[in-house]
Every structure is written in structure tokens, then in C-alpha cells.
C-alpha positions as CSV (number, residue, x, y, z in Angstrom):
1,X,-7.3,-8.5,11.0
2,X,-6.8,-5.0,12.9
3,X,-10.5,-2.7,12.6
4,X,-8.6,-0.9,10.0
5,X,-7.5,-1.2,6.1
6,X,-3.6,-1.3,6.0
7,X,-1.3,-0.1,3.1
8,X,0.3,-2.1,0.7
9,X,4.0,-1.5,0.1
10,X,6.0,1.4,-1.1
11,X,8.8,0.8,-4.0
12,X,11.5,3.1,-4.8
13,X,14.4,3.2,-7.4
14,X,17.3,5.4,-8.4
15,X,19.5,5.6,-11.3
16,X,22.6,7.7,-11.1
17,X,24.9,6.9,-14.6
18,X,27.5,9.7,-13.4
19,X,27.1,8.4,-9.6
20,X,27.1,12.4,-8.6
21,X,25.1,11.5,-5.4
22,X,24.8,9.2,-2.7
23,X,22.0,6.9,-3.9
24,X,21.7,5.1,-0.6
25,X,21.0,8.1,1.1
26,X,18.2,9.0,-1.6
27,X,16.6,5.9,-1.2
28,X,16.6,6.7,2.3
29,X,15.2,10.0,2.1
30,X,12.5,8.6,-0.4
31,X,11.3,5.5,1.6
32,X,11.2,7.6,4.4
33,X,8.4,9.6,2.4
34,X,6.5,6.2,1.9
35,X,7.2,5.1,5.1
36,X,2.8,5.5,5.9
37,X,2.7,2.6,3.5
38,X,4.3,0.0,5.4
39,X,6.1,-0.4,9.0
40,X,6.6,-4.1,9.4
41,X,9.8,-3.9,7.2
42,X,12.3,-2.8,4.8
43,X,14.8,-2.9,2.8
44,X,17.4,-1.1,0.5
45,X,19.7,-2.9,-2.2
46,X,22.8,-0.6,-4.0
47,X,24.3,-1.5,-7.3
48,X,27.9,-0.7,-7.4
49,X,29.7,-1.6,-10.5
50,X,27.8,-4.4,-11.1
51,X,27.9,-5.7,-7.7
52,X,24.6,-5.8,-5.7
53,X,24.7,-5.2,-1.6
54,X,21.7,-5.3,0.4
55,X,20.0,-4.5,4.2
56,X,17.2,-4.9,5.0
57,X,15.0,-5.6,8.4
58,X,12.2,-5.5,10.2
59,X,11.5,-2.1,11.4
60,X,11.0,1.4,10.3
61,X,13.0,2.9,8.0
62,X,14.9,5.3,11.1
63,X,15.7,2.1,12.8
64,X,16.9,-0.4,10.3
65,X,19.0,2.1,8.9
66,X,21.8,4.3,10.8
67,X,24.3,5.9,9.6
68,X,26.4,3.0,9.8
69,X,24.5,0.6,7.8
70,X,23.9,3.2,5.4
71,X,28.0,4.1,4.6
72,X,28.1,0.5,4.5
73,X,26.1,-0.1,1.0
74,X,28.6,2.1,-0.7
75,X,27.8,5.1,-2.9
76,X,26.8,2.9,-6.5
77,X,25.3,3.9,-9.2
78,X,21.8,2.9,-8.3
79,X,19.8,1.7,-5.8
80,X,16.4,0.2,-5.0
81,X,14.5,0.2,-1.7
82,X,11.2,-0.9,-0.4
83,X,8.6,-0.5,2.9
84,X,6.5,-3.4,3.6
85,X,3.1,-4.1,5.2
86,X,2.5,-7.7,4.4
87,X,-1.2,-8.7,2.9
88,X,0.3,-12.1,2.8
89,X,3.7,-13.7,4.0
90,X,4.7,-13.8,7.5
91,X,6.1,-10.8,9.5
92,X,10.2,-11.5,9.5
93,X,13.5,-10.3,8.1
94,X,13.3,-13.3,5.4
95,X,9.8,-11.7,3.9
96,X,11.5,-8.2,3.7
97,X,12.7,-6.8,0.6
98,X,14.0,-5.8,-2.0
99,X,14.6,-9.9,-2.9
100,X,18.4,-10.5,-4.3
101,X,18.9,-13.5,-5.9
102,X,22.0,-14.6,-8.1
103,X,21.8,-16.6,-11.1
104,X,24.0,-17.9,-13.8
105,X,24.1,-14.5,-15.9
106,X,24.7,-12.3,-12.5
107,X,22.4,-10.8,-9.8
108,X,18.8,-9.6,-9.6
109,X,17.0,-7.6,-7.1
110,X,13.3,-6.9,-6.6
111,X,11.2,-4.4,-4.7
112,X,7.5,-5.7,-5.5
113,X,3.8,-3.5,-4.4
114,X,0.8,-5.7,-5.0
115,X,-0.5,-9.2,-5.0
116,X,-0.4,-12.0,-7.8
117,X,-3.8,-13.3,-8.1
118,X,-2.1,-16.5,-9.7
119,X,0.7,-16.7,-6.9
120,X,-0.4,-20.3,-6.0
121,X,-0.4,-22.1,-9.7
122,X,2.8,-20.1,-10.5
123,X,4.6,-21.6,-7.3
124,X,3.3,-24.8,-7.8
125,X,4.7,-25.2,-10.8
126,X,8.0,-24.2,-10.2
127,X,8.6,-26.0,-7.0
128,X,7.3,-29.3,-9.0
129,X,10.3,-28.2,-11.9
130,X,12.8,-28.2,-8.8
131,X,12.6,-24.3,-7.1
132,X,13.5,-24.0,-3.5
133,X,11.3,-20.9,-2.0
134,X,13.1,-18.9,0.6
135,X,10.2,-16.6,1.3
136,X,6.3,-17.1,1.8
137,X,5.6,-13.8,-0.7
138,X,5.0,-13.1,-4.3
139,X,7.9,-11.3,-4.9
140,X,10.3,-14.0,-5.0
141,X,7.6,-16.4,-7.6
142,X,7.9,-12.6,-9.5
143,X,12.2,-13.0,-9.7
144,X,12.1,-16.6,-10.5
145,X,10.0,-15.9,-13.5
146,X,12.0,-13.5,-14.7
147,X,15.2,-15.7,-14.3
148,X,13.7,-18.6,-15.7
149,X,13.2,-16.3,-19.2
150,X,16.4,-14.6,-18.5
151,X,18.0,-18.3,-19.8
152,X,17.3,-17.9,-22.6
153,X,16.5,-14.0,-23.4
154,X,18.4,-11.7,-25.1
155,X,17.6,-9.1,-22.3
156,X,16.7,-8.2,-18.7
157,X,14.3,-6.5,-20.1
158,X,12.7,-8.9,-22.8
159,X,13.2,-11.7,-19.7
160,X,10.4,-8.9,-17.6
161,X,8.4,-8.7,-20.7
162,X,8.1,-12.1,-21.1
163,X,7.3,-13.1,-17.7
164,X,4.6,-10.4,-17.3
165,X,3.0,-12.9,-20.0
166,X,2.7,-15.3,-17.1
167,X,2.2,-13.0,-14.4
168,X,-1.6,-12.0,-13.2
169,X,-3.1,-9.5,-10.6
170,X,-1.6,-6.4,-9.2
171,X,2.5,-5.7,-9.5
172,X,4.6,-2.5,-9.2
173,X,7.9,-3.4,-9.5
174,X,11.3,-1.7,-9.2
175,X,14.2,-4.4,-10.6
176,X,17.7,-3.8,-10.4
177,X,20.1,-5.7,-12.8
178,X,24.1,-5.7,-12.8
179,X,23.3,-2.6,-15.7
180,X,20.0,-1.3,-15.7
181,X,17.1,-0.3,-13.7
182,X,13.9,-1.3,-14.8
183,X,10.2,-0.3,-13.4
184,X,7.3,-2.1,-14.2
185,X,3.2,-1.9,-13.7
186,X,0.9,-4.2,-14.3
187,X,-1.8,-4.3,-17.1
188,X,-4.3,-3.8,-15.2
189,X,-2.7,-0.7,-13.4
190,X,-3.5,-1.2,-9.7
191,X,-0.9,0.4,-7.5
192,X,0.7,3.2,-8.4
193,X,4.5,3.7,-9.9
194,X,5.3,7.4,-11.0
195,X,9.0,8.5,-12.6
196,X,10.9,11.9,-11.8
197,X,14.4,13.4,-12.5
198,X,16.4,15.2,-10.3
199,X,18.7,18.6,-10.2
200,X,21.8,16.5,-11.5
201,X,19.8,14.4,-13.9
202,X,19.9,11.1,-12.1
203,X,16.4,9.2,-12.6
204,X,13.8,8.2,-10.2
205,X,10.9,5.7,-9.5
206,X,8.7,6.1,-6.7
207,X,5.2,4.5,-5.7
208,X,4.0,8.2,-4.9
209,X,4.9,12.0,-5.7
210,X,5.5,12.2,-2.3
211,X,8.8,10.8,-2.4
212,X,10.2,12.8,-5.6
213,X,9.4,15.7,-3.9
214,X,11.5,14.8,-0.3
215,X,14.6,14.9,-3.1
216,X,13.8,17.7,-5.0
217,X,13.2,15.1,-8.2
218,X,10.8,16.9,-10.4
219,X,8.1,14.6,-11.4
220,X,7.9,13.4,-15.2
221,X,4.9,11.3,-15.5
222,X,2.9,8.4,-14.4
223,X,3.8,5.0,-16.0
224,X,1.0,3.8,-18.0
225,X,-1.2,0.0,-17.1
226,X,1.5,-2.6,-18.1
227,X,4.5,-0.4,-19.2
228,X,8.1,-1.4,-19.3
229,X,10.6,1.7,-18.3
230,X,14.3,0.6,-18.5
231,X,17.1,3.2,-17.7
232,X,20.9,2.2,-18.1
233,X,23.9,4.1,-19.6
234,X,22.3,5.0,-22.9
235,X,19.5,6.6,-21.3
236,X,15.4,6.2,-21.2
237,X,13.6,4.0,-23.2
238,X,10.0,2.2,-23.1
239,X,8.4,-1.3,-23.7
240,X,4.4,-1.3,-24.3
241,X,4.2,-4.5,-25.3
242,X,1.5,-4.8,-22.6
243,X,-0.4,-1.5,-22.7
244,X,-4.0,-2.3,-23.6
245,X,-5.9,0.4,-22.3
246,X,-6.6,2.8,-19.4
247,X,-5.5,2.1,-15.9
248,X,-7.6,0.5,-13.0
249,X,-6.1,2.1,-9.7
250,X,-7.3,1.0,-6.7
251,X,-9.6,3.8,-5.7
252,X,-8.7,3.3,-1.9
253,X,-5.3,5.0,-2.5
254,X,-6.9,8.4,-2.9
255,X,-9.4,7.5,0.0
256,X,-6.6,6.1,2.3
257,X,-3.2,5.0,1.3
258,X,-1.3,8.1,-0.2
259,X,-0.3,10.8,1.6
260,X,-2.4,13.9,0.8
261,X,1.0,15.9,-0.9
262,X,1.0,13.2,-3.5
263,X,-0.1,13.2,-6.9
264,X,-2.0,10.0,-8.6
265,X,-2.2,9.5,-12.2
266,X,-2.3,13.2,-12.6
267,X,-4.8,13.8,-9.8
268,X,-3.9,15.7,-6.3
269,X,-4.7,13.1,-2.9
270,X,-5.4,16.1,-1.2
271,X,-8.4,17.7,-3.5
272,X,-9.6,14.1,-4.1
273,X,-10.4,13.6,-0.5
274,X,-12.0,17.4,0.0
275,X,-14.1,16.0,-3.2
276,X,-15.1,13.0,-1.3
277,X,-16.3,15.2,1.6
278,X,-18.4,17.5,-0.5
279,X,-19.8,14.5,-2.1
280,X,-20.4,13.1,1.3
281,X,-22.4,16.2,2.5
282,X,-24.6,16.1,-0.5
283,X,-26.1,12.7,-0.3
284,X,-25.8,12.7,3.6
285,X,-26.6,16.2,5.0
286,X,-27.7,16.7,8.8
287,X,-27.3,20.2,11.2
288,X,-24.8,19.4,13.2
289,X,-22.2,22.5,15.0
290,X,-18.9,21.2,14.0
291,X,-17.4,18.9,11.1
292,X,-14.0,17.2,12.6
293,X,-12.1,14.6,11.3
294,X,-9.7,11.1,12.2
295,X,-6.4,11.7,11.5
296,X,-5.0,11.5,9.2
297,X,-7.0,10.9,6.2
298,X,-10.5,11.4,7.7
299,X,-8.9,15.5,8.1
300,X,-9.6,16.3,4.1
301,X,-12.6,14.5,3.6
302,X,-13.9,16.4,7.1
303,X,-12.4,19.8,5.1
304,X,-15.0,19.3,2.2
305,X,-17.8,18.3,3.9
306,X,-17.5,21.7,5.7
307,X,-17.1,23.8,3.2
308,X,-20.1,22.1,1.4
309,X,-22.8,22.1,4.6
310,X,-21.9,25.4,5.8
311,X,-21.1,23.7,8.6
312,X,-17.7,25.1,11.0
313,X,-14.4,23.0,10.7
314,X,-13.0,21.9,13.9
315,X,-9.9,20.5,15.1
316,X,-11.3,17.5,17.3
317,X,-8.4,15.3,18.0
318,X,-4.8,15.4,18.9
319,X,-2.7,12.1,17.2
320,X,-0.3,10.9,18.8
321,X,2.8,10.3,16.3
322,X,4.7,8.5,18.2
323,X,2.6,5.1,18.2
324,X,3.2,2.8,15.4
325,X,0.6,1.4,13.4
326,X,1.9,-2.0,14.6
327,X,1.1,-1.1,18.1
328,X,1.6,-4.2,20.4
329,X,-2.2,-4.9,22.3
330,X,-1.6,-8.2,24.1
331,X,-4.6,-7.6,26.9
332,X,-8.4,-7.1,26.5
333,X,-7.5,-3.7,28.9
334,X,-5.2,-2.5,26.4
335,X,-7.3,-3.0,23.4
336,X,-9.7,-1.1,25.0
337,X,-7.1,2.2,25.7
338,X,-5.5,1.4,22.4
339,X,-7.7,4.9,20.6
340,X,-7.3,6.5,23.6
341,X,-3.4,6.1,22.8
342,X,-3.5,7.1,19.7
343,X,-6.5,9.8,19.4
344,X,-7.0,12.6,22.2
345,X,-10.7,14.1,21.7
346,X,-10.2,18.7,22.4
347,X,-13.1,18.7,25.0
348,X,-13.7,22.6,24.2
349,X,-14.1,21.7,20.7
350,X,-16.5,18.8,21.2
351,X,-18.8,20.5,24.8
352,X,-22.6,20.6,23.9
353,X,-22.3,20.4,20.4
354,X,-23.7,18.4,17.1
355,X,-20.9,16.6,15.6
356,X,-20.3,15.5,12.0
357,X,-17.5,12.6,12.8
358,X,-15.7,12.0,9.0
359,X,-13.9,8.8,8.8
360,X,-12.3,6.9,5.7
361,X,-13.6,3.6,6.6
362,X,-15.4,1.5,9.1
363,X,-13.9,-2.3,8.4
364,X,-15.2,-4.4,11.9
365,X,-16.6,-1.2,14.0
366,X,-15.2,-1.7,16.8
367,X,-12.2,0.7,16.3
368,X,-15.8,3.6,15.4
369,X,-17.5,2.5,18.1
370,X,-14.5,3.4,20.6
371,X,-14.5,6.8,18.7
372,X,-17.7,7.8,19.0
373,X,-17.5,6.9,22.6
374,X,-14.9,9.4,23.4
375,X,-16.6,11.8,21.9
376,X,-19.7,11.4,24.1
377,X,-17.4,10.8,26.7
378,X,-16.3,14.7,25.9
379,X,-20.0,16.1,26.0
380,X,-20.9,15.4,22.3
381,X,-25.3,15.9,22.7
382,X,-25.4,14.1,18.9
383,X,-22.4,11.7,16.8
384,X,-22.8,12.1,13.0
385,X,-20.4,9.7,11.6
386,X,-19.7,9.7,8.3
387,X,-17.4,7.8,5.9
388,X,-15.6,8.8,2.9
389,X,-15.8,5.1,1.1
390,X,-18.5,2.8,0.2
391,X,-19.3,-0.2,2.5
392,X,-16.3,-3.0,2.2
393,X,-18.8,-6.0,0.8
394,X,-15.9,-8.3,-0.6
395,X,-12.6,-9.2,-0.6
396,X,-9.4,-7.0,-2.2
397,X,-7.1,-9.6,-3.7
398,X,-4.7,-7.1,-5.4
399,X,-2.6,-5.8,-2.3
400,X,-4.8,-4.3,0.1
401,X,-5.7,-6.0,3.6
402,X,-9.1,-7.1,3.4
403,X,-9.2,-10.9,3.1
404,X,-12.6,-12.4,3.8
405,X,-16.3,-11.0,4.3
406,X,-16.5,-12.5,8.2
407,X,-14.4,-9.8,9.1
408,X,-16.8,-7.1,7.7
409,X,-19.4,-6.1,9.8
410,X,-20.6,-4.2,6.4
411,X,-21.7,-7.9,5.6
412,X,-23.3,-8.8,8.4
413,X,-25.5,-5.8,9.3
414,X,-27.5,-3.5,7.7
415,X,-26.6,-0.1,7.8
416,X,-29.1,0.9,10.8
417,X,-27.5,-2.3,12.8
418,X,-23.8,-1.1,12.3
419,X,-25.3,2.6,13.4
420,X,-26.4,1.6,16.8
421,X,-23.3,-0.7,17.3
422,X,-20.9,2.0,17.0
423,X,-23.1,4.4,19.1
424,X,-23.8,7.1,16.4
425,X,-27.0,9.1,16.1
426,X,-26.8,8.5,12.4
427,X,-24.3,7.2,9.7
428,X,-24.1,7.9,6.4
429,X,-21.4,5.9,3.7
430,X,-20.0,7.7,0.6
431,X,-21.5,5.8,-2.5
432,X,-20.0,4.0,-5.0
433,X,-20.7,6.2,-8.1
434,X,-19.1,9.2,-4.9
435,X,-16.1,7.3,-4.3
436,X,-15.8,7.7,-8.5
437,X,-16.2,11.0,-8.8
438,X,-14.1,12.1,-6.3
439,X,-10.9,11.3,-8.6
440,X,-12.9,12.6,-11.8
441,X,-9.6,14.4,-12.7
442,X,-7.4,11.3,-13.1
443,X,-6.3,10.2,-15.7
444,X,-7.6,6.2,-14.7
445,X,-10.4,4.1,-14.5
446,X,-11.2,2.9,-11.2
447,X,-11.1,-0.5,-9.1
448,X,-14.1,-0.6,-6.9
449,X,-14.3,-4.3,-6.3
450,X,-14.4,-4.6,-2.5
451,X,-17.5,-2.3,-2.5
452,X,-19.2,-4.0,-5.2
453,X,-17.7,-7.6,-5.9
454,X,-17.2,-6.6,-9.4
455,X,-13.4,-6.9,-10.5
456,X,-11.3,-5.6,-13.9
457,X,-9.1,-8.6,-13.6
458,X,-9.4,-12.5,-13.0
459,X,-9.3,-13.2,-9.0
460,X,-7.5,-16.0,-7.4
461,X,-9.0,-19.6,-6.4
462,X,-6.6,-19.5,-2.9
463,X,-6.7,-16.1,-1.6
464,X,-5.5,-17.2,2.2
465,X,-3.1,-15.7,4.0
466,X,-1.1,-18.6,4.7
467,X,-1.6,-20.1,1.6
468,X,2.6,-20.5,1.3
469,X,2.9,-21.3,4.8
470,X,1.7,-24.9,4.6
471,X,3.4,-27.8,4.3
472,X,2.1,-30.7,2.9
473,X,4.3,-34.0,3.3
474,X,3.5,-37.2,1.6
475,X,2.6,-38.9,5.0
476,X,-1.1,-38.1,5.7
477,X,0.0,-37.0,9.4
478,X,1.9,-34.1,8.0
479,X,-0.9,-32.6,5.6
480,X,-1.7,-29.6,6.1
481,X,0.8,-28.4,9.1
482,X,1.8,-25.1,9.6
483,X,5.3,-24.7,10.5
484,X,7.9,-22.1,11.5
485,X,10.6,-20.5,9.2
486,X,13.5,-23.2,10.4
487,X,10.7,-26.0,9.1
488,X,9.8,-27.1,12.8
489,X,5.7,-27.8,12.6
490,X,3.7,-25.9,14.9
């Protein structure tokens, strides 16, 4: 586990009845928007006439699809696409998605964001009734429920409503059927799933605003916590079946995941952080010179605790773009450069001054610690660092990257331990009823599990991350051995 919190996935649909555009090139343009959510993959599946054609890679979005592969899917009459970062499932072209399978009443593909907390006893059970698993993620347990109902349903749709009876923890779903387009979110409402409309009337699903607004779609609304949305050729319509309340979104996509432009369950990204920031500089005040931030999301937390001390706004790095999140660190040597690679402290802005240092998150401290370095390095006389979440105590098991407490130094040191290890003067965490109130305006209750162990829905009894990629054989030799994609043990 990197020393840093890594997206989830980002899910996109498009639904085109008069097939006026090119909806390959709009899912292009829109998982190119949600392209911070995930690099290790993706994917994009096109529905003409019934017919389902799909690429998909690992790679970003720019790479895995030219121009070539692109006039290849065909224009269609809707597409889906998807951006992974796995929090389970093995980095390769067989885990990337969207998932098409074909079944006896005609194909299905699925673009999935989240994590089903009862992935394992779902799987079990259907590869003791005869399934054959392709893929070491939830997404294709997700299409073989649906299939399984589809038998005997007298819908796609009712087939998705009655497999989201069997289906717990966190799902945002895009599904494409020979006919309809249908988007999905989970009762519990976890991850995000907003719908918009473009010029030309063609409907869109997106996992953020972000990406209605690289089309020009105009934004409609949020779905609500466990709503059904299908769109075919006789228009809009919606299934509630499993509504039962408000929302529960993660709280750690307005501290971290979405991109600042985006809009969450009515709520700007942007003004969210700059909240967090102000809250920050009430309950943790200091004189200091300058307030600067860590790209990118530390920048308008860093904003508001400005504007709230009094305190000058500085520019004090320079990111460099061009390094992927995935950035390959084979040597201890390179470890070490790896910030210096991807932050550049402004020496003039940092020279014999106090700093406030805002971050989003400190996961090991190492990563901080390298930080605050620099900045010493670049004549800083004091480090204030400061972070715009709670302290990760615990576990996410719903889609974000934090999968056991050994790997958080929040749980094993106290906050004046983790201070001196990562060189700061002082350190002061948002708090949990902060982290709240700095989404006050959305229209959602809030998960805040991994800062206090407390969860809004049931967790899983097997949360590892290899949990599909063992093997167990009926001779005791075999149990337990990991093997490779091609079934040779490790």
C-alpha cells in the first residue's frame, strides 16, 4: 500500500435513441474527465443495434484509445465506459472493464464503482452451482447475478432489481443491455452516480459533474441511495423499489477523490474543501507567514484555512503532471526522489518563513515526512502541517484503498509520535464532526467509518485483497496457493 489513499473507479454511460453523435467519442471525452479516479485501466463498450463491441486495456485513457481503436467501436446508439484503480483484483487487461458477458437472452455489459462487502459468499455460491470466474473482481459476481434473475425475469430491469436483493456494500453501476441503459446506486449510497442531458437530448450517467460538463451535458440530478434509472426508446423512467432513506457518501470524495469542478449530491468539491480549511484553522490555529498547499486537493483546503487565519496564501509547489500516479519505484534511491519528482518546493516562497503545510491525508507518513523535509530543505524556520481529514483508524471496505490498520501509522502512534516522525513543528487533524460539516450543504448523510470504525452498512468477514486469487485444490499441497492468470501456482 502506496503512503497515499487511491480512488475508486469512474463509470460513465450514454444513451443516444436518434444516434445524432458519436457516443464513443463522448465516452471518451467523459472518462477522460474521471480519468484522476483511476489509471491502472479502462475500458469502453458501444451498443450498436443490439450488438455490443468492446476495448478496453491497461493504461490511461489517451493510450488505450487512438483514434483508430476508437472509429473501430462504431458510432451506436449507446455506450458505456469505465477508469479503474483496483481496491481488489489484480492489475491486468482481464480485470478491466466494462465486463461483457453473453447469455441465452443476448449480451450484457457492466461498468461497476465500489466494493461488495458480501463478494466472497456470493462467489462461493455460484462457483459451487457451476460458474466459471474469468476475473478476480466484483463486477463480474455483480453480472452473474443479474443473469441468473434475468432467466427468469420479465425485464433487464426487474433482473437488476432483483439482484440488488442479494447484493451488499458499495455499487455504482452503469449496465448496457441489447435495448436499454440502466444506472444503478446502492442503498446505502456510497459512491457517487449523477444523470445529465445534452444539447441534442441524448442522456448521460457520470460518477461526477465533472464529466457532464467536458460534453456540455447539463446536469439533471443526483440519483438517489438504491435507485433504478432505465433509459431505452420510450424514454426515462425510475425504480425505487430500494430507496429507504438518505444517502451515505463516502465523505472522502469531497476530501480527496473528486475533482474540485464537480458537484456531489448537490454540494460544490471546491467550497467543501475551502470549508474544511476554515474548519481546520479554527480548531488548529498557529502564526505562521504563509498557508500553502499539496497539489492537488491539499490547494482548497490551504485556500480556507487562509482566508480564515488571516494568514497569506502562497503558491509553494510546482506538480509535475506528467508523472502517473502509478509511478514505477523499483530502488530504495528512487523511493526516496519519488516527491522530489512529483512536487518542486518555490524556494522564494518558502525562505525564512513560518509555514502552515495543508494536506488531505497522512496514511503511513512517510510520503509527509519527505514533504516536510523539502520544505526545510528550502529554508522553512517552522513546518505546520495540517490535514483536512480525521485520522484513518480502520479499514474502508466499500471501494477506497485502505485495507488493514498495520498500514496506518494513525494506529500505531499517538498524534505527538506521528509529529516528530514526519519532522513538523506541530500537526493538527481535521475532526470528525469537521470533516461533517464541511459538506453541510449536501443533500447526504455521511460515511465516516475509517475515522471512527463505526459503519451504515454490514462489513465483510474476508476483506483481503487476494481474497479471489487463491486457489484451493482438494489435495492439501495445493491449499491455499496463489497463482498467475494462466492457473500456473506461484
Amino acid at each position: 500500500m502506496n503512503d497515499q489513499i487511491h480512488e475508486e473507479c469512474g463509470i460513465f454511460g450514454i444513451y443516444d435513441r436518434e444516434m445524432k453523435g458519436d457516443v464513443a467519442a463522448s465516452a471518451y471525452y467523459g472518462l477522460f474527465a474521471l480519468q484522476h479516479r483511476g489509471q491502472e485501466s479502462c475500458g469502453i463498450a458501444v451498443n450498436d443495434r443490439g450488438v455490443i463491441t468492446c476495448h478496453k486495456d491497461v493504461g490511461l485513457i489517451r493510450d488505450v484509445f487512438t483514434k483508430q481503436e476508437l472509429e473501430k467501436l462504431g458510432k451506436g446508439q449507446m455506450a458505456i465506459g469505465h477508469t479503474r484503480y483496483s481496491t481488489f483484483g489484480t492489475v491486468n487487461r482481464t480485470n478491466a472493464q466494462p465486463l461483457v458477458v453473453r447469455h441465452i437472452k443476448g449480451q450484457l455489459a457492466v461498468a461497476h464503482n465500489g466494493n461488495l462487502t458480501n463478494a466472497s459468499e456470493l462467489r462461493r455460491q455460484l462457483e459451487f452451482s457451476g460458474a466459471i470466474f474469468h476475473t478476480t473482481n466484483d463486477s463480474e459476481i455483480i453480472s452473474y447475478m443479474i443473469i441468473r434473475e434475468r432467466l427468469t425475469a420479465s425485464s433487464i430491469e426487474a433482473a437488476v432489481d432483483r439482484a440488488m436483493d442479494r447484493l451488499e456494500g458499495a455499487y455504482s453501476l452503469v449496465i448496457m443491455s441489447p435495448e436499454k441503459l440502466i444506472a444503478v446506486r446502492d442503498a446505502t449510497g456510497f459512491r457517487p452516480l449523477v444523470m445529465g442531458k445534452m444539447p441534442e437530448g441524448q442522456i448521460v450517467f457520470a460518477s461526477e459533474t465533472c464529466a457532464l460538463d467536458a460534453l456540455g451535458a447539463v446536469y439533471i440530478r443526483d440519483l438517489d441511495a438504491g435507485e433504478i434509472v432505465v433509459v431505452d426508446k420510450s424514454g426515462v423512467r425510475s425504480i425505487r423499489t430500494h430507496c429507504k432513506g438518505r444517502s451515505h457518501m463516502c465523505v472522502f470524495e469531497y476530501v480527496y477523490f473528486a475533482r474540485s469542478d464537480s458537484m456531489i449530491m448537490g454540494m460544490s468539491v471546491h467550497e467543501a474543501r475551502r470549508n474544511a480549511g476554515k474548519i481546520l484553522a479554527r480548531e488548529h490555529a498557529v502564526d505562521a507567514d504563509v498557508v500553502i498547499g499539496v497539489p492537488d486537493s491539499g490547494l482548497d483546503a490551504a485556500m480556507g484555512y487562509a482566508e480564515e487565519s488571516g494568514i497569506p496564501y502562497g503558491m509553494g509547489f510546482v506538480k509535475n503532471r506528467y508523472i502517473a500516479r502509478t509511478f514505477i519505484q523499483p530502488t530504495q534511491g528512487q523511493r526516496e526522489n519519488s516527491v522530489r519528482m512529483k512536487l518542486n518546493v518555490i524556494p522564494s516562497v518558502i525562505r525564512g518563513k513560518r509555514v502552515v503545510m495543508v494536506d488531505d491525508s497522512i496514511v503511513r507518513g512517510t510520503t509527509s515526512a519527505r514533504i516536510v523535509k523539502l520544505l526545510r530543505e528550502a529554508g522553512a524556520t517552522e513546518v505546520h502541517v495540517r490535514v483536512s481529514a480525521p485520522p484513518f483508524i480502520s479499514p474502508c471496505y466499500y471501494g477506497t484503498d485502505i485495507d488493514s490498520k498495520e498500514h496506518l501509522i494513525a494506529c500505531q502512534m499517538s498524534q505527538e509520535e506521528i509529529c516528530r516522525t514526519i519532522g513538523a513543528d506541530t500537526l493538527g487533524y481535521l475532526s470528525v464532526e469537521g470533516v461533517k460539516k464541511m459538506a453541510a450543504g449536501a443533500d447526504c448523510d455521511f460515511c465516516v467509518g475509517c475515522f471512527t470504525e463505526h459503519y451504515p452498512a454490514p462489513v465483510p468477514e474476508d476483506s483481503s485483497k487476494d481474497r479471489f486469487e487463491t486457489k484451493i485444490g482438494e489435495n492439501e499441497e495445493y491449499k491455499g496457493a496463489k497463482r498467475t492468470d494462466d492457473g500456473q501456482e506461484l
